[in-house]
Backbone as ProteinMPNN parsed JSONL, in Angstrom:
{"seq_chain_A": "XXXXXXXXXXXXXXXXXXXXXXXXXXXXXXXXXXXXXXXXXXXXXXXXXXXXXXXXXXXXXXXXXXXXXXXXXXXXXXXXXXXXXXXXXXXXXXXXXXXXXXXXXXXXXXXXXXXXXXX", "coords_chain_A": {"N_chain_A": [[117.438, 95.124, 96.307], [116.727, 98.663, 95.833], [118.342, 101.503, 96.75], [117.921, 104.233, 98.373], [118.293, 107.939, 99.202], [119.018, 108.677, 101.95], [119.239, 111.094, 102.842], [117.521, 112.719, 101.646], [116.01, 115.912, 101.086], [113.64, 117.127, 100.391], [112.177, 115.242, 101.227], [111.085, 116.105, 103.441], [109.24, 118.205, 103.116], [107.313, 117.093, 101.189], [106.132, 115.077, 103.535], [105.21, 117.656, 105.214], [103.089, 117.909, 103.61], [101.114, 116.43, 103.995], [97.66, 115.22, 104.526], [96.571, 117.881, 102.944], [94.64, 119.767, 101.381], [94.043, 121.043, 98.037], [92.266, 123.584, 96.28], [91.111, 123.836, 93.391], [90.894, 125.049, 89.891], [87.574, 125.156, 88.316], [86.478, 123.106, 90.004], [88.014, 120.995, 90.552], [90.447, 119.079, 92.458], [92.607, 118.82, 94.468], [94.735, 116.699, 96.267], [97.003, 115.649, 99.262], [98.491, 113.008, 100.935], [100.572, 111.907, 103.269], [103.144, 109.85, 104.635], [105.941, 108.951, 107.266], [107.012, 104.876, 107.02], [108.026, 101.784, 108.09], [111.21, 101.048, 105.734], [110.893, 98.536, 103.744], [110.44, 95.854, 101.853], [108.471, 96.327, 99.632], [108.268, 99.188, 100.303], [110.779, 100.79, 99.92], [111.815, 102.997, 100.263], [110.6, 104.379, 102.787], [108.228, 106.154, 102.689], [105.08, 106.227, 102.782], [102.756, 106.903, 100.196], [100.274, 109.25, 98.789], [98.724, 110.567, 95.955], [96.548, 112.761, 95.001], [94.272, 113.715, 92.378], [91.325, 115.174, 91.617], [87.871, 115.303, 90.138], [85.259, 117.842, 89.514], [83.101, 116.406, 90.702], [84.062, 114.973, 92.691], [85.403, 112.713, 91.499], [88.658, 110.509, 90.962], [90.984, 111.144, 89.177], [93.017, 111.042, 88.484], [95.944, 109.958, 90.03], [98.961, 109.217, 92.443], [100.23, 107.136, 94.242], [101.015, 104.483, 96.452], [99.858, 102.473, 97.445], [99.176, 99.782, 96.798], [100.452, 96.386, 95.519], [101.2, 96.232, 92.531], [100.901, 94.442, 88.867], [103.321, 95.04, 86.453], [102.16, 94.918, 82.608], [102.284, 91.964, 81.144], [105.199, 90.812, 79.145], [107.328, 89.599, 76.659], [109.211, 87.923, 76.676], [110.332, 88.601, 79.499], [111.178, 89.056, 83.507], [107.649, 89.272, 85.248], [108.283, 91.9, 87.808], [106.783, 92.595, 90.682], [105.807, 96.137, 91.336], [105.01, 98.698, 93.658], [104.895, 101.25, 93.618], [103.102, 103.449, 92.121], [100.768, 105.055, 89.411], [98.061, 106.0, 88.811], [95.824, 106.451, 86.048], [93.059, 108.173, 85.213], [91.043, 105.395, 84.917], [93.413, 103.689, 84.32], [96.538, 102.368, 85.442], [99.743, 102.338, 86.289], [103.054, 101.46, 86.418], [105.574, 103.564, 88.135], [108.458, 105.033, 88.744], [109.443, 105.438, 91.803], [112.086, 108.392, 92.649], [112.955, 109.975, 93.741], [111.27, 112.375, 96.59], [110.775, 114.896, 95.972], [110.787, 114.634, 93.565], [108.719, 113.305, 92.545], [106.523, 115.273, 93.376], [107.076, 117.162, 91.665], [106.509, 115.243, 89.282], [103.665, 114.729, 89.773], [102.356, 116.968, 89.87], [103.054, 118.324, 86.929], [101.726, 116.203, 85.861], [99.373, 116.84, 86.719], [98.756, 119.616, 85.675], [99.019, 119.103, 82.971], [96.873, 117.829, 82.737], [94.708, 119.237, 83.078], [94.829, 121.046, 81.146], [97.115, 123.157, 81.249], [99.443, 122.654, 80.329]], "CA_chain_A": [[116.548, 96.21, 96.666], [117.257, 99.441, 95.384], [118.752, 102.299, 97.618], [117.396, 105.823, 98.632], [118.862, 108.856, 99.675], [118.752, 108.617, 103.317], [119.512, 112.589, 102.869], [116.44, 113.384, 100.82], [116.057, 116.981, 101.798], [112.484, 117.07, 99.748], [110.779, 114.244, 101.899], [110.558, 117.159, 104.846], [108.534, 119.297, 101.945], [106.347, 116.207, 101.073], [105.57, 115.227, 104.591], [104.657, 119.038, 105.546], [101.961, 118.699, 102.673], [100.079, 115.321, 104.799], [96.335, 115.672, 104.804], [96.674, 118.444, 102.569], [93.491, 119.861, 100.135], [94.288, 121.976, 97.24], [91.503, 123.78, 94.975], [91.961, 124.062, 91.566], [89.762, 125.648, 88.562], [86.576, 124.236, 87.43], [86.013, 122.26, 90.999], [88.835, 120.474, 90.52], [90.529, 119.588, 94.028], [94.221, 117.948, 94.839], [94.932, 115.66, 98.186], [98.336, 114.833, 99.325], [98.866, 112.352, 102.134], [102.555, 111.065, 102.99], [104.047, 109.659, 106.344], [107.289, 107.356, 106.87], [106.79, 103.988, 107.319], [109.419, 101.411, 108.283], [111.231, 100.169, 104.965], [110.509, 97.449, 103.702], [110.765, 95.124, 100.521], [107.238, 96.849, 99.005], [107.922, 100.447, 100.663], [112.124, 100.771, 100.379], [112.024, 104.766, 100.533], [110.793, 104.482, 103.947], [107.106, 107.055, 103.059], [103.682, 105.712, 102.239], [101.875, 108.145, 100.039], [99.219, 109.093, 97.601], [98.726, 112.299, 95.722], [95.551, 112.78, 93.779], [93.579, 114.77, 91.527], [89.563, 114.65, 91.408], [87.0, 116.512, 89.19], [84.454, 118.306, 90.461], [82.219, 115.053, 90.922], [85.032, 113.875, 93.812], [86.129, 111.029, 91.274], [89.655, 110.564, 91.262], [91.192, 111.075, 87.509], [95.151, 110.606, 88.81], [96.511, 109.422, 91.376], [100.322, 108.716, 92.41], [100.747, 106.248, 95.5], [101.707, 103.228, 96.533], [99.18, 101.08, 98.579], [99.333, 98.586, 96.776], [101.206, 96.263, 94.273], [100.706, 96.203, 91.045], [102.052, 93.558, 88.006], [103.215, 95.355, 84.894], [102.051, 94.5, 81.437], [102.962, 91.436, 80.261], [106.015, 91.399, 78.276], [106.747, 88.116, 76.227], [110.157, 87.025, 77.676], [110.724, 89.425, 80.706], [109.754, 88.407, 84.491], [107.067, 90.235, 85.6], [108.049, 92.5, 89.051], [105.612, 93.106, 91.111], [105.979, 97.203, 92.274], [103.891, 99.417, 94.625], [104.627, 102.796, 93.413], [102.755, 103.572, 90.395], [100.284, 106.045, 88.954], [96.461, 105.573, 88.266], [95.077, 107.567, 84.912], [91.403, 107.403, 84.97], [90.842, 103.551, 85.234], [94.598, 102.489, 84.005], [97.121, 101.791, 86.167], [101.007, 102.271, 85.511], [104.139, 101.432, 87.341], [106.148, 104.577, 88.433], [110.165, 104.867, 89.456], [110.002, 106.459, 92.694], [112.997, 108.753, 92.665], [112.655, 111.297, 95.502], [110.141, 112.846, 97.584], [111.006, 116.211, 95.445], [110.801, 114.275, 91.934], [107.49, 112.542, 93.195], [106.316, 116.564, 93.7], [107.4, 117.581, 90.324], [105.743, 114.834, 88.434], [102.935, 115.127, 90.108], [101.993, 118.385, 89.628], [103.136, 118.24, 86.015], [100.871, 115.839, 85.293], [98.058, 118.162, 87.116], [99.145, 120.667, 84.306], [98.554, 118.714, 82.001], [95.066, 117.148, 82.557], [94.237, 120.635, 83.623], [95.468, 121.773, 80.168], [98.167, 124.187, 81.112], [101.087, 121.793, 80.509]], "C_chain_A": [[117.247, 97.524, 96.343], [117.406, 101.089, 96.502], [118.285, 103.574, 97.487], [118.338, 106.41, 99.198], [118.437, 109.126, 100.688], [118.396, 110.371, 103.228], [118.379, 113.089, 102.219], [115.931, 114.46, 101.14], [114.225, 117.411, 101.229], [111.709, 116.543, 100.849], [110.223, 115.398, 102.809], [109.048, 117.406, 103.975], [107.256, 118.155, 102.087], [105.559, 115.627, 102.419], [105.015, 116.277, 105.357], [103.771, 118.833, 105.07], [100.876, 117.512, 103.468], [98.884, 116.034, 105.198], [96.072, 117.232, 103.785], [95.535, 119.044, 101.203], [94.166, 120.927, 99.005], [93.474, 122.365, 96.288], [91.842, 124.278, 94.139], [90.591, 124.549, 90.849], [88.692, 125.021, 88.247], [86.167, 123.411, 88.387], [86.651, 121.403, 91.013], [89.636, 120.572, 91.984], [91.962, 118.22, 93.994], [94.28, 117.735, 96.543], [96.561, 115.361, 97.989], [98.268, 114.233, 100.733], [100.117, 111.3, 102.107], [102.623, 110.98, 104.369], [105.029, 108.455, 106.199], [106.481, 106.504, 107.792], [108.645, 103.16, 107.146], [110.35, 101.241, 107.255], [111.215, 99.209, 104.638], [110.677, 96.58, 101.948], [110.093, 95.649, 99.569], [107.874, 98.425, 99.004], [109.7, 100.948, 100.661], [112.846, 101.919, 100.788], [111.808, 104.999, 101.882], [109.092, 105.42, 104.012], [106.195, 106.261, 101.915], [103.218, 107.194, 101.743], [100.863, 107.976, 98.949], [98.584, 110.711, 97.363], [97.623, 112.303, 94.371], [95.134, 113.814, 93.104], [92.35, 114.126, 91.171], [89.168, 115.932, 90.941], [85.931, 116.637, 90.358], [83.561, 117.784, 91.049], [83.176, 114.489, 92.533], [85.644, 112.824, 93.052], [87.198, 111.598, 90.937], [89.878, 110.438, 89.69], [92.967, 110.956, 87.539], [95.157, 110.506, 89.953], [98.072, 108.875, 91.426], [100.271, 107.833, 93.839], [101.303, 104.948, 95.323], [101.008, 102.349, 97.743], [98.602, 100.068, 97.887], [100.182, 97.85, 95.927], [100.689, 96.401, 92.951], [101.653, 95.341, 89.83], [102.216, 94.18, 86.898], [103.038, 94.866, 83.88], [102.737, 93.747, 81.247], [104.035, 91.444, 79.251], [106.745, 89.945, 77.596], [107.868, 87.163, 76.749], [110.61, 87.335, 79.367], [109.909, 88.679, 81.75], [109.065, 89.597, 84.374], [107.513, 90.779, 87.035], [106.776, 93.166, 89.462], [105.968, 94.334, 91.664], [104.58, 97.929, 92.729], [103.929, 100.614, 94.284], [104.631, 102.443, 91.842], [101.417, 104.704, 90.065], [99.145, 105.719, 88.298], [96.235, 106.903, 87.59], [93.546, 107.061, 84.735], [91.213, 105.826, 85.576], [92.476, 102.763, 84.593], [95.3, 102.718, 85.302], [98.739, 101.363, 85.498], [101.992, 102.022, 86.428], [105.01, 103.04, 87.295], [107.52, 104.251, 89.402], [110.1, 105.735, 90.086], [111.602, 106.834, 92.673], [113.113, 109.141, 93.913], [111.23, 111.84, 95.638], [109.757, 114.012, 96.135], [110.222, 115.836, 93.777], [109.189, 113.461, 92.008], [106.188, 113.505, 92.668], [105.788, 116.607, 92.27], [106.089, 116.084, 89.428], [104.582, 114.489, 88.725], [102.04, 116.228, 89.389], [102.349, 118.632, 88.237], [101.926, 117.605, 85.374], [99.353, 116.335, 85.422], [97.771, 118.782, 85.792], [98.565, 120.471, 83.423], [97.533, 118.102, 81.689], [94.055, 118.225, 82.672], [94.072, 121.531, 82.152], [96.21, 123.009, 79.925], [99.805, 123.895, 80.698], [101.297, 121.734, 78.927]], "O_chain_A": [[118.453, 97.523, 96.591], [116.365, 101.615, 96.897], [118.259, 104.034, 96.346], [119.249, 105.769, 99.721], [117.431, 109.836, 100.699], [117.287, 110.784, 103.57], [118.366, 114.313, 102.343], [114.929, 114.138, 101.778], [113.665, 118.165, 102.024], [110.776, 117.15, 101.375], [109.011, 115.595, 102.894], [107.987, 116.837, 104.23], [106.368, 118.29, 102.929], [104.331, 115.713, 102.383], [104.268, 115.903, 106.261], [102.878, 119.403, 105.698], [99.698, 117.868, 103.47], [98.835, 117.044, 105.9], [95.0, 117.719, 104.145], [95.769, 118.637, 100.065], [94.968, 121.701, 99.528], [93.621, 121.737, 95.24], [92.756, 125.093, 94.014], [89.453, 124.39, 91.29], [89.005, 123.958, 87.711], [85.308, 122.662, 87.922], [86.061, 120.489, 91.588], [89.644, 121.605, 92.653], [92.016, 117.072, 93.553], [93.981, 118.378, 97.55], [97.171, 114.991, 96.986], [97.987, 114.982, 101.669], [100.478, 110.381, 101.371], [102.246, 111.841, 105.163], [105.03, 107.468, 105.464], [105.733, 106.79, 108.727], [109.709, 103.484, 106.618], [111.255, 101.193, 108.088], [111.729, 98.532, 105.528], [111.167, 97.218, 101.016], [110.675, 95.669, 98.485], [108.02, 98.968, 97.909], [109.914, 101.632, 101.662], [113.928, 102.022, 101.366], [112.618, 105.75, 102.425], [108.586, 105.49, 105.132], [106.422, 105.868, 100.771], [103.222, 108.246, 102.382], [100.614, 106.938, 98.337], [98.186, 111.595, 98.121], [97.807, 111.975, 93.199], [95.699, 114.894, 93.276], [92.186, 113.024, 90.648], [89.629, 117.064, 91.09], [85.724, 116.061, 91.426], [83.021, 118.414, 91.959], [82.726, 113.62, 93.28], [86.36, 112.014, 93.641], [87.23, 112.788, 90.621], [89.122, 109.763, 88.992], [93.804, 110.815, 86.648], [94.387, 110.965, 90.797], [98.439, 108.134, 90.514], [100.327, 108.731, 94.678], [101.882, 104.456, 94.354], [101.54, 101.747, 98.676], [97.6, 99.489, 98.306], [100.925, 98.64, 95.345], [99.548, 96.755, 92.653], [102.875, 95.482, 89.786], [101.291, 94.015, 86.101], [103.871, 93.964, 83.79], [103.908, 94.088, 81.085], [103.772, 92.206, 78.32], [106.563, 89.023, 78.391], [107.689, 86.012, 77.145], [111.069, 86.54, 80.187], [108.854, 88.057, 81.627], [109.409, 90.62, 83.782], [107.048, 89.969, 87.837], [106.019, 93.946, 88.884], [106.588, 94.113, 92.705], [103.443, 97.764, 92.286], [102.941, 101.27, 94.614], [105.279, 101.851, 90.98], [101.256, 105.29, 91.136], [99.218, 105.152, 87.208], [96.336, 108.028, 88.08], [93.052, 106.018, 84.308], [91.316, 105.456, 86.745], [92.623, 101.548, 84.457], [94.677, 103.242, 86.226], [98.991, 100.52, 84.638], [101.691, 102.503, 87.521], [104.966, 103.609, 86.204], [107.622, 103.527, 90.393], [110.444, 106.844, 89.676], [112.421, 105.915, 92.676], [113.361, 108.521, 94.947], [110.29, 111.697, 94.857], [108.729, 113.956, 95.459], [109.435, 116.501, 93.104], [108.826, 113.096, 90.89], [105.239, 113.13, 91.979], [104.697, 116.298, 91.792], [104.917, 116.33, 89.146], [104.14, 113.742, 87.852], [101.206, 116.121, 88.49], [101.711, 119.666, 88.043], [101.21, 118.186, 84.558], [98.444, 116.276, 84.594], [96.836, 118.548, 85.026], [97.724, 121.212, 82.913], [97.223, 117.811, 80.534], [92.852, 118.136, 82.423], [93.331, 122.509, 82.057], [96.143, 123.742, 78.939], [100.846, 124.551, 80.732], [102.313, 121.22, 78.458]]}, "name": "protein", "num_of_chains": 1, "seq": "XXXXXXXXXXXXXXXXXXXXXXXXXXXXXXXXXXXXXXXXXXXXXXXXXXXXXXXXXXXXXXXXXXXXXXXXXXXXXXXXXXXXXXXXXXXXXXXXXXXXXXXXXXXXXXXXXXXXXXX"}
């Protein structure tokens, strides 16, 4: 199982933003919801979250969380791991290397940018 930075001085930041709306240009509208949970084999950071981006319709066009697993793409000799943090584009569905709370933030909001077309 792979180790976190107990010290993560970010998570505060990311847990401050829980329940959190943000409007954006064009009716465009950002959610963040984060709270610790125990760790666990699925959850090893210790915070459940999910950080979206919806058009002006309400449908969701990104999304970063982790409620649930997910199996990555086939690969022809590799196992497959099953991980929980990963990153919904439209209708795909990608695995994502939680780093930190902070780095979570950042690519986040990058990818905003860039669906937004300021990135």
């Amino acid at each position: 199982m792979k180790t976190f930075n107990k010290n993560d001085e970010t998570l505060e930041t990311l847990l401050s933003m829980d329940r959190e709306i943000f409007p954006m240009d064009n009716g465009y509208w950002t959610k963040i919801e984060a709270h610790r949970v125990e760790p666990d084999e699925q959850i090893p950071h210790g915070v459940r979250y999910s950080l979206t981006l919806h058009d002006r319709y309400n449908t969701r066009i990104l999304g970063f969380d982790n409620a649930h697993g997910i199996k990555p793409k086939k690969r022809k000799y590799g196992a497959r791991k099953v991980t929980w943090d990963h990153r919904h584009q439209r209708t795909e569905v990608f695995p994502y290397e939680y780093e930190s709370a902070g780095q979570l933030l950042e690519d986040f909001w990058s990818a905003v940018e860039q669906i937004m077309g300021k990135g």
